[in-house]
C-alpha positions as semicolon CSV with decimal commas, in nm:
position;residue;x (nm);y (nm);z (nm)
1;X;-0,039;0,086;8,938
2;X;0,226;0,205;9,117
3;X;0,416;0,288;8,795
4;X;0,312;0,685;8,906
5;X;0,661;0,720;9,016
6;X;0,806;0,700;8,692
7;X;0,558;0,809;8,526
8;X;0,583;1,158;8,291
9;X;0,478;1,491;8,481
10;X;0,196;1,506;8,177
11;X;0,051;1,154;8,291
12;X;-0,062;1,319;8,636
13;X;-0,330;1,603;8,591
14;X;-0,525;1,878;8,824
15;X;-0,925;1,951;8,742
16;X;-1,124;2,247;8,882
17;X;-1,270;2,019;9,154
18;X;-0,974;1,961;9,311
19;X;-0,941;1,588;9,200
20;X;-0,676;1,434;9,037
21;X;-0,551;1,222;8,759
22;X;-0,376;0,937;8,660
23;X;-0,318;0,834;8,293
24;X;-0,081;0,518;8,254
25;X;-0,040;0,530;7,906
26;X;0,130;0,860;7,815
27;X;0,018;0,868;7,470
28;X;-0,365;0,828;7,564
29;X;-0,455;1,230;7,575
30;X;-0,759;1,142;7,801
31;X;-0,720;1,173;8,190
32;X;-0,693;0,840;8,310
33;X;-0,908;0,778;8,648
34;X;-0,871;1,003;8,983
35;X;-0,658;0,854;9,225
36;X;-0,641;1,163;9,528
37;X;-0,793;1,506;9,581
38;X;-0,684;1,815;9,739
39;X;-0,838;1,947;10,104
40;X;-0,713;2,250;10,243
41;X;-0,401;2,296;10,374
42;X;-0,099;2,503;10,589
43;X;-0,151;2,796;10,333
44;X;-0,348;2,873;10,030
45;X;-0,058;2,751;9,790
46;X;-0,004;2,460;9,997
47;X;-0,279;2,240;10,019
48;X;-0,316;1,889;10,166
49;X;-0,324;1,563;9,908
50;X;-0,579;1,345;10,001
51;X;-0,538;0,977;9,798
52;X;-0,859;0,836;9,780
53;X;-0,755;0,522;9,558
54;X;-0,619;0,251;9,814
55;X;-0,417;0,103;9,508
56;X;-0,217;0,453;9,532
57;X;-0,208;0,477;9,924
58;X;0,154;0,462;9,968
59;X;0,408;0,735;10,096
60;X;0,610;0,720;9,867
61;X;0,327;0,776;9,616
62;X;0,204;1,091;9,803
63;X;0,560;1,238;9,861
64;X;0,600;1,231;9,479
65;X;0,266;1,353;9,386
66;X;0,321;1,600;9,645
67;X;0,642;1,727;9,471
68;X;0,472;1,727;9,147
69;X;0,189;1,961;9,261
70;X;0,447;2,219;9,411
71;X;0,625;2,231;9,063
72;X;0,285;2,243;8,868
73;X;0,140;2,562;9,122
74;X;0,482;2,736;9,042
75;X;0,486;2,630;8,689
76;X;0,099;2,836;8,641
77;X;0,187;3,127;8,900
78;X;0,500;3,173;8,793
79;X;0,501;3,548;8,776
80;X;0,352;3,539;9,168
81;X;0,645;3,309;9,293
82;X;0,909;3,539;9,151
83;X;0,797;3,820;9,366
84;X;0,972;3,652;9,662
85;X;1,248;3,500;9,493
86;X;1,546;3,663;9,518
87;X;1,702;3,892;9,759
88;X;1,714;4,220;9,578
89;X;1,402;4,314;9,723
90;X;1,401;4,563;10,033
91;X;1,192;4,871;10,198
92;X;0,892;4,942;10,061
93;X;0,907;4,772;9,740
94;X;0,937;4,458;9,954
95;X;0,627;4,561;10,128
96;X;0,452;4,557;9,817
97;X;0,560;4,233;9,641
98;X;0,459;4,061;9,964
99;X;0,111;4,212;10,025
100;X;0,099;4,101;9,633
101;X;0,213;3,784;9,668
102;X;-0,023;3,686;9,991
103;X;-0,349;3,788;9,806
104;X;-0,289;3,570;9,434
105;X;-0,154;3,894;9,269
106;X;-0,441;4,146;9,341
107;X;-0,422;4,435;9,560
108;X;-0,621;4,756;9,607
109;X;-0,376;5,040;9,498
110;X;-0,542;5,194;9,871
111;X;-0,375;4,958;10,071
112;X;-0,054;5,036;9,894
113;X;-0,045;5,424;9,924
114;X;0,205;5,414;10,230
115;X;0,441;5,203;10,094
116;X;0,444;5,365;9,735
117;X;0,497;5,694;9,840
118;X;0,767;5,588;10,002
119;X;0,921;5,437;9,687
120;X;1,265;5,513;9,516
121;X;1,375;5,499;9,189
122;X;1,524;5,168;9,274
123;X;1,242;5,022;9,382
124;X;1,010;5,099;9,110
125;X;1,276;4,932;8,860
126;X;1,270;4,612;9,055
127;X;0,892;4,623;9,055
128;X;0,863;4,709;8,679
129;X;1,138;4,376;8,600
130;X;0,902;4,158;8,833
131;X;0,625;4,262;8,600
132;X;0,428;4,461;8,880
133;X;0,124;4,673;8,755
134;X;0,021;5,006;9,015
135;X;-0,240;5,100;8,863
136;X;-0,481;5,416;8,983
137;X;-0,711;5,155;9,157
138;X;-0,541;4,842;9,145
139;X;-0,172;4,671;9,163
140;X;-0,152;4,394;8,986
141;X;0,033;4,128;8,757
142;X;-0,075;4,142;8,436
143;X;0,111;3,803;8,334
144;X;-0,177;3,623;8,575
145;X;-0,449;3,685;8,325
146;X;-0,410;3,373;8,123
147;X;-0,710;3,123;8,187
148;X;-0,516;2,857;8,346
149;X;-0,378;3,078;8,634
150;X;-0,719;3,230;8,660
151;X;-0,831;2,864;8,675
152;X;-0,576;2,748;8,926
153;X;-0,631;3,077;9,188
154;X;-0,990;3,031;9,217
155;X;-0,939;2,646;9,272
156;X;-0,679;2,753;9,510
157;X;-0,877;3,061;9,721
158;X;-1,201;2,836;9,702
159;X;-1,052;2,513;9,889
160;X;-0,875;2,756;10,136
161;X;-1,182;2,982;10,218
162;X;-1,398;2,642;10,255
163;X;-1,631;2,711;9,930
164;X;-1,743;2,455;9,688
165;X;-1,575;2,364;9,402
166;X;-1,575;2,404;9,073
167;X;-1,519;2,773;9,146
168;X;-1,735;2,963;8,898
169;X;-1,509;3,146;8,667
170;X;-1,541;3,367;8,388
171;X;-1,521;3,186;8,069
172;X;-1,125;3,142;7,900
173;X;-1,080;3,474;7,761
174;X;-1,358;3,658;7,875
175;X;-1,292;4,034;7,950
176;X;-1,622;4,082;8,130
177;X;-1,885;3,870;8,266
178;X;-2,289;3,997;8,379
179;X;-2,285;3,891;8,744
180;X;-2,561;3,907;9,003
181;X;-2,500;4,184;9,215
182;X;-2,663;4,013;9,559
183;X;-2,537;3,646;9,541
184;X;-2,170;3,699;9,355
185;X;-1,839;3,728;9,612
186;X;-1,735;4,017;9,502
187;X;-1,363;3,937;9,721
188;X;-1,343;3,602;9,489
189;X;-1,360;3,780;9,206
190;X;-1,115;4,063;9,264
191;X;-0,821;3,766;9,364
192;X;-0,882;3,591;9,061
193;X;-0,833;3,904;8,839
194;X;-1,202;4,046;8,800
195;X;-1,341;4,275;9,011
196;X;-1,646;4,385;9,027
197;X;-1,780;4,740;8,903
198;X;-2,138;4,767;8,875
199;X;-2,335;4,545;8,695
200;X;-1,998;4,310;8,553
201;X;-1,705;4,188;8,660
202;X;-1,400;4,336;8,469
203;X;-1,119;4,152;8,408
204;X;-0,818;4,366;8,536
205;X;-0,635;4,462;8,264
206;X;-0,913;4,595;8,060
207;X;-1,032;4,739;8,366
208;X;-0,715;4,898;8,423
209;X;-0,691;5,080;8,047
210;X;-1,031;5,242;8,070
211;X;-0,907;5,396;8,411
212;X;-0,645;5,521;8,238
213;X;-0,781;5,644;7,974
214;X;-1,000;5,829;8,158
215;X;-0,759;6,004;8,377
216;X;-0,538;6,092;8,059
217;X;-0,886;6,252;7,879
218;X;-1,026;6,454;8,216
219;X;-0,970;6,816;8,205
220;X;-1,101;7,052;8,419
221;X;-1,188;6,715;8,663
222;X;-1,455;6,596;8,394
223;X;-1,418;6,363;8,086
224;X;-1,660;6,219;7,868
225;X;-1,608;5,838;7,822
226;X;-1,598;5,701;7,429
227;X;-1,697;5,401;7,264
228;X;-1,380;5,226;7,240
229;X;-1,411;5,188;7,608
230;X;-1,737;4,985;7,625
231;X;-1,536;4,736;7,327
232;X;-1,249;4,692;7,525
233;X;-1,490;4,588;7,846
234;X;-1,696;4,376;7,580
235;X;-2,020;4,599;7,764
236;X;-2,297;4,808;7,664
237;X;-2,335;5,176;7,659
238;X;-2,529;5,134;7,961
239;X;-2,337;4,879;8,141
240;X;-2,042;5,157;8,071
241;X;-2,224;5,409;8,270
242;X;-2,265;5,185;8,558
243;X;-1,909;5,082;8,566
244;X;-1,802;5,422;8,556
245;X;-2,008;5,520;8,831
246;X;-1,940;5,243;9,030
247;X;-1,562;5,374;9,020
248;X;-1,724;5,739;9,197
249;X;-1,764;5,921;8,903
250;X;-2,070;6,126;8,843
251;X;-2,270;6,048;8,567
252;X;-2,440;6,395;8,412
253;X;-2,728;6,298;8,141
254;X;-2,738;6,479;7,826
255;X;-3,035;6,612;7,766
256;X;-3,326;6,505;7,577
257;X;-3,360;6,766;7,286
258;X;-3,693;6,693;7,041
259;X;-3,549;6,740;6,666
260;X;-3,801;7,007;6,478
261;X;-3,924;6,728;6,231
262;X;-4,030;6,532;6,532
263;X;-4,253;6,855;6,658
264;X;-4,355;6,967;6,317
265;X;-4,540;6,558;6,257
266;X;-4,724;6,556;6,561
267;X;-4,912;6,922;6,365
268;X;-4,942;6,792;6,043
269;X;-5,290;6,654;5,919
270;X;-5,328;6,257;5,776
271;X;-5,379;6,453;5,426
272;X;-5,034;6,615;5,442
273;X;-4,873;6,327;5,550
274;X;-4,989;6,084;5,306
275;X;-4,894;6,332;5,008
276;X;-4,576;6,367;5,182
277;X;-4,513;5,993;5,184
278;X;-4,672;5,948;4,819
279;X;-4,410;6,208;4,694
280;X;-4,144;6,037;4,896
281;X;-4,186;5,713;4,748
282;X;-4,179;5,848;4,383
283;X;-3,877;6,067;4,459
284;X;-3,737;5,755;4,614
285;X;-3,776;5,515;4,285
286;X;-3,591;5,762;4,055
287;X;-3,325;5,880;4,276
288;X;-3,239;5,627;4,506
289;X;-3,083;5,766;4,820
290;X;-2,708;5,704;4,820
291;X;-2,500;5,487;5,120
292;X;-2,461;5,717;5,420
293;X;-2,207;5,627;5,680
294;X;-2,321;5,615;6,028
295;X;-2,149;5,857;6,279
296;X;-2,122;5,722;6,646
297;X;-2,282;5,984;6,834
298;X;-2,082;6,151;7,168
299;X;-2,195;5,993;7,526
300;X;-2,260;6,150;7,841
301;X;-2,048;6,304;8,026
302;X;-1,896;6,256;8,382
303;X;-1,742;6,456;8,661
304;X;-1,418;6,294;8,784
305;X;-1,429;6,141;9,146
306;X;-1,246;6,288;9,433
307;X;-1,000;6,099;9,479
308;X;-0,598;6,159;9,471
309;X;-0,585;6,134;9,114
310;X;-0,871;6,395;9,083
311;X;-0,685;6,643;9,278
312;X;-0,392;6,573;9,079
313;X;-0,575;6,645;8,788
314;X;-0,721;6,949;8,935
315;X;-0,375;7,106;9,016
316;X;-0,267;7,068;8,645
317;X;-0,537;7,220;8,479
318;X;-0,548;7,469;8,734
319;X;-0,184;7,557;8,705
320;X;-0,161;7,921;8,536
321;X;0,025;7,934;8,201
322;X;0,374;8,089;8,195
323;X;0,408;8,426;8,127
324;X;0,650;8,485;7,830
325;X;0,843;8,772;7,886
326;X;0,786;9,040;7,713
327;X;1,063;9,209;7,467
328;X;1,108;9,581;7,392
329;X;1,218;9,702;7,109
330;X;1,347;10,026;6,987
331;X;1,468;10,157;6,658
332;X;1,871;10,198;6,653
333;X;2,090;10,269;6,378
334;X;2,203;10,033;6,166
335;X;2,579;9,898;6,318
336;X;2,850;9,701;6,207
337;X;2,831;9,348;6,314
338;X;2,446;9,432;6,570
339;X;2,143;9,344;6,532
340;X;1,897;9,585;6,408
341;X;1,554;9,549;6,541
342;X;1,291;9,742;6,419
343;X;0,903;9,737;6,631
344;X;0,654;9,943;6,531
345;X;0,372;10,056;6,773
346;X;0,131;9,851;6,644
347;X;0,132;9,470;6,710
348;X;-0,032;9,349;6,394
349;X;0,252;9,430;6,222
350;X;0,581;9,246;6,286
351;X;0,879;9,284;6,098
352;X;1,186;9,014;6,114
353;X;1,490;9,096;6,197
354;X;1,831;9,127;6,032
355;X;2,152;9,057;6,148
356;X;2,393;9,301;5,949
357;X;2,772;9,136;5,893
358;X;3,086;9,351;5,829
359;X;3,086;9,470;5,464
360;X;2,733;9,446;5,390
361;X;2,685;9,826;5,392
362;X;2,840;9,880;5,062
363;X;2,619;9,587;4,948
364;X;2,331;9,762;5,070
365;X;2,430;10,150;4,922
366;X;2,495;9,900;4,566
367;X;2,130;9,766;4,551
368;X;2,008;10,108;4,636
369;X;2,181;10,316;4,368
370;X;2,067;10,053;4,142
371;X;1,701;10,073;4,218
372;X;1,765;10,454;4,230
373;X;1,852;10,423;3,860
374;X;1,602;10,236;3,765
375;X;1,335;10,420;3,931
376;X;1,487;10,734;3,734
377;X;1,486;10,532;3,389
378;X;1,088;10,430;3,453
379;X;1,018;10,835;3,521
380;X;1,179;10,944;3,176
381;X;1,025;10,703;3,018
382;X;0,695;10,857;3,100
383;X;0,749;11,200;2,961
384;X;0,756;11,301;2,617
385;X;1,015;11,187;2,340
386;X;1,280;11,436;2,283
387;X;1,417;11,435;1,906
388;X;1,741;11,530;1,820
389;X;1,828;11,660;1,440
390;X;2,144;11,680;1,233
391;X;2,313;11,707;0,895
392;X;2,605;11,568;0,750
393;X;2,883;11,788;0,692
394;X;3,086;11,511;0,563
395;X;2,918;11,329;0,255
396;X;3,156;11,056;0,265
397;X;3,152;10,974;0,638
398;X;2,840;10,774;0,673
399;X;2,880;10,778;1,052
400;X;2,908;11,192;1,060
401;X;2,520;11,209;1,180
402;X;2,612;10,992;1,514
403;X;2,913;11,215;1,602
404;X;2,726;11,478;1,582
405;X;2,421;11,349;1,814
406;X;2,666;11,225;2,033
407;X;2,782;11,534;2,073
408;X;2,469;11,725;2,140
C-alpha cells in the first residue's frame, strides 16, 4: 500500500467530509478507500492530516500527502493565492488584497471604504489584473464562483470554525437558494460566495448585477426594479421585493385599482349575465379570438437607500443643467468674406446662415436680374395680345413682312 508515493496526483482525492482517498489503480475512476482525514489546523488553508489507516501511518506518507493537499488548495483557490503573490502590491491596494485574501475572497465593500478612497490609479490596475470585484456592497473575486471552490471554502471555513461537515452548500450552479432565516449562518454563507438578502441566499455575482443595475436605473433616488432581475436571481416577484428591501430600499406598493368591468359584474342581474355569456359563446364559435401576446406588467417601485451611493445619485440628478449661452444677433450688411447673420424677433422662426466668399456678389446680382426677367416675362404674359400688321412692298421678297415687323 505504500505505493501512494508514486502514485498519480489523480489517485489521491478530497470529499466534503474532510476524508480522503486512495485509489491504487489509476484507471479505476472510483475513489479507492479513505486512508486519513483533515482536523483543523495553524490557519484555515492549512489544516492538520490526520491518517486514520495504520497501513498508511508513515511520515513519509503524511509529508507527501501533505504536499499534495497544499498544491490541490492552491490549484481550486487559485485566484485567492495570487492576491499575495508577488510584490507589486503596496498601500492601500495591499490592504485590500489581504483583508480579501484572510476571509476566502468575500469582503463587505464597508470595511473597505478607508482603504479605497485612498486608492490610486495604480492601485486599481493591479486590483483589476488580480481579478478583484468592488462592488457597491461587496468586494469580491468573481473567478471563486465555480462549484468546486465553493465546495472547497465551505469544507475549509467549516473544519476551522469547529462545524460539522458536509457543509451545506448551494447546489453546483445554483444562483439562489430558499434558506431558513432563523437556523442558516448567515457569515458561512457570505465566505462561500452567497450572502444572504431576505428570504435567499444570492450567489455574489448575480447579486452584484442587480445592485448595479439598480444604481444605473435610480433617478431622482428611486428606481423601479424589472423582471430580468428576479431571472437573473432565479426568484420570484415576491422574493425580489424582499431582497431588495433587505438591501435598505423602500418598497412603495402600487395601488390596488378595481378595473370598471370588475365593478359593473358585481350590478348586473343572473339574467344579464347569462345572455351575456350565451352571446359570448356564439360570437366565440364564428370568430374565434385571435393569439394575443402577453405584456409583462411594470412592478413596484422603490426609494433608493441612504447610503453613499444614494447621495451620489442624489448629487447627479440634482446637478442643474448648463446654461447655453445665449447668442445675439443683429442684421449687418452683407460683406466680403463675413458672415451674415440674420435673427428675427421672433424665435419660431430661424433662418441659417450664410457665409458669403469673395466674388459671390456678382453671382448673386446674376440670379437676381434673371429672376427679375422672368418675373417681367410672366406679367406680359398676362395682359392682352398686341398684333402687329404689315404689307409687302416688295412682291418678290418673301421675307419683306418680317423686316418690316422687326422694325416696328
Amino acid at each position: 500500500m505504500t505505493n501512494i508515493l508514486t502514485a498519480q496526483p489523480k489517485q489521491i482525492s478530497l470529499k466534503d467530509d474532510g476524508a480522503l482517498y486512495f485509489q491504487p489503480d489509476s484507471t479505476n475512476p472510483l475513489p479507492g478507500h479513505i486512508f486519513a482525514k483533515l482536523e483543523k489546523g495553524e490557519s484555515i488553508l492549512q489544516p492538520r492530516i490526520v491518517i486514520t489507516d495504520p497501513a498508511f501511518a508513515e511520515d513519509a506518507i503524511n509529508d507527501h500527502v501533505s504536499l499534495w493537499l497544499k498544491a490541490y488548495i492552491y490549484q481550486i483557490l487559485e485566484p485567492l493565492m495570487n492576491l499575495v503573490a508577488g510584490e507589486e502590491l503596496s498601500g492601500s491596494a495591499q490592504d485590500i488584497a489581504y483583508k480579501l485574501f484572510q476571509n476566502l475572497g468575500v469582503v463587505s465593500r464597508q470595511e473597505l471604504e478607508s482603504s479605497i478612497s485612498q486608492l490610486d490609479a495604480d492601485g486599481r490596475k493591479i486590483l483589476r489584473a488580480k481579478k478583484v470585484k468592488l462592488g457597491p456592497l461587496l468586494a469580491f473575486l468573481p473567478d471563486l464562483n465555480k462549484p468546486a471552490a465553493i465546495r472547497l471554502r465551505a469544507l475549509l471555513w467549516s473544519l476551522y470554525h469547529d462545524k460539522p461537515l458536509p457543509a451545506p452548500v448551494p447546489r453546483d450552479g445554483a444562483v439562489s437558494t430558499v434558506i431558513d432565516i432563523e437556523n442558516s449562518d448567515k457569515e458561512f454563507l457570505s465566505v462561500i460566495g452567497y450572502p444572504v438578502y431576505g428570504p435567499r441566499a444570492v450567489r455574489i455575482d448575480m447579486l452584484d448585477r442587480v445592485i448595479s443595475a439598480v444604481y444605473d436605473s435610480a433617478k431622482d433616488g428611486r428606481f423601479r426594479p424589472t423582471h430580468m432581475m428576479a431571472e437573473w436571481m432565479g426568484c420570484s416577484i415576491a422574493d425580489l421585493y424582499a431582497i431588495l428591501e433587505a438591501m435598505g430600499h423602500k418598497h412603495i406598493p402600487a395601488p390596488v385599482v378595481l378595473e370598471a368591468a370588475e365593478v359593473s359584474e358585481t350590478h348586473e342581474t343572473s339574467e344579464t349575465s347569462e345572455t351575456s355569456e350565451t352571446s359570448e359563446t356564439s360570437s366565440q364559435d364564428e370568430n374565434p379570438p385571435a393569439e394575443t401576446v402577453k405584456v409583462k406588467p411594470s412592478l413596484d417601485e422603490f426609494i433608493l437607500r441612504r447610503g453613499k451611493a444614494h447621495q451620489e445619485q442624489a448629487q447627479r440628478s440634482s446637478r442643474p443643467e448648463r446654461e447655453k449661452p445665449k447668442r445675439e444677433f443683429t442684421k449687418q450688411d452683407r460683406v466680403k468674406g463675413e458672415k451674415t447673420q440674420i435673427r428675427p424677433e421672433s424665435d419660431n422662426f430661424k433662418k441659417k446662415t450664410k457665409l458669403v466668399r469673395p466674388g459671390d456678389e456678382s453671382r448673386d446680382n446674376k440670379r437676381s436680374e434673371k429672376f427679375d426677367r422672368r418675373d417681367k416675362k410672366e406679367k406680359s404674359q398676362d395682359r392682352e395680345p398686341r398684333v402687329f400688321s404689315a404689307e409687302a412692298k416688295q412682291d418678290d421678297n418673301p421675307f419683306a413682312v418680317l423686316l418690316q415687323l422687326k422694325k416696328n
